[in-house]
N, C-alpha and C positions, 0 to 999 in steps of 0.2 A: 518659481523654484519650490515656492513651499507646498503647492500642488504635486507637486511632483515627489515630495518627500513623505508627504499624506498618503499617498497612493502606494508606495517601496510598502510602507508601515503597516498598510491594510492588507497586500494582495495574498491572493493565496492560492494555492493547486488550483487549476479546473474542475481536478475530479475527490475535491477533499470532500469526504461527508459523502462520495457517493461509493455503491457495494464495485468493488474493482477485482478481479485474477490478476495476481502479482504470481509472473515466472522469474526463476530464478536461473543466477547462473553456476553455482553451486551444485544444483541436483536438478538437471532438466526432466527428471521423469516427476518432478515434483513442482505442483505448483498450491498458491494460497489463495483463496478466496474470501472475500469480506470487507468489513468498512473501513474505507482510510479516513481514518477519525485525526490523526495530527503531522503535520513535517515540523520539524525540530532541527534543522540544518543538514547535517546528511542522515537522521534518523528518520522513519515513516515508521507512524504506527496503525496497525489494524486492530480492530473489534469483530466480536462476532465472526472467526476465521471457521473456515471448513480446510481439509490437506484433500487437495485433488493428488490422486497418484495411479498412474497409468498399472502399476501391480494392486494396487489395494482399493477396496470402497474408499469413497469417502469420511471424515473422519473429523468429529467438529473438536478442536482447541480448546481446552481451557485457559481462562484470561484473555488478557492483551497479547498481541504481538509485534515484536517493534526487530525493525530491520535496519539495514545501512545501505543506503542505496548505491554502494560498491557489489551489492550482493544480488542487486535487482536486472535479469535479461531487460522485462520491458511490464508496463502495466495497461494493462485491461481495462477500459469501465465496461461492465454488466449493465447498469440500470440506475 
């Protein structure tokens, strides 16, 4: 059991720390790309974001970006 409690305590995303496109469901002509640096329960946060957008260039973010994953279509990993 306490194997098992160790494990809840440690686990974490597959894709945490890797660069991921996070579409939304909000603004599908809109999506995020960059580091999912933290989950915080229903928060994700990214680093290093660029705004993919089907009308506009690319467009890099300043700061952090942090989300609610009520707000997330589905997520990417890149690489």
């Amino acid at each position: 059991m306490t194997r098992f409690i160790a494990w809840c305590c440690w686990w974490r995303v597959p894709c945490l720390l890797r660069r991921v496109v996070v579409n939304l469901k909000s603004d599908a002509s809109v999506a995020l790309q960059g580091v999912l640096f933290a989950q915080r329960g229903p928060w994700l946060t990214l680093k290093d974001v660029v705004a993919l957008s089907t009308a506009a260039p690319q467009a890099r973010v300043d700061g952090d970006v942090v989300l609610h994953r009520d707000n997330v279509a589905f997520i990417q990993v890149v690489g």
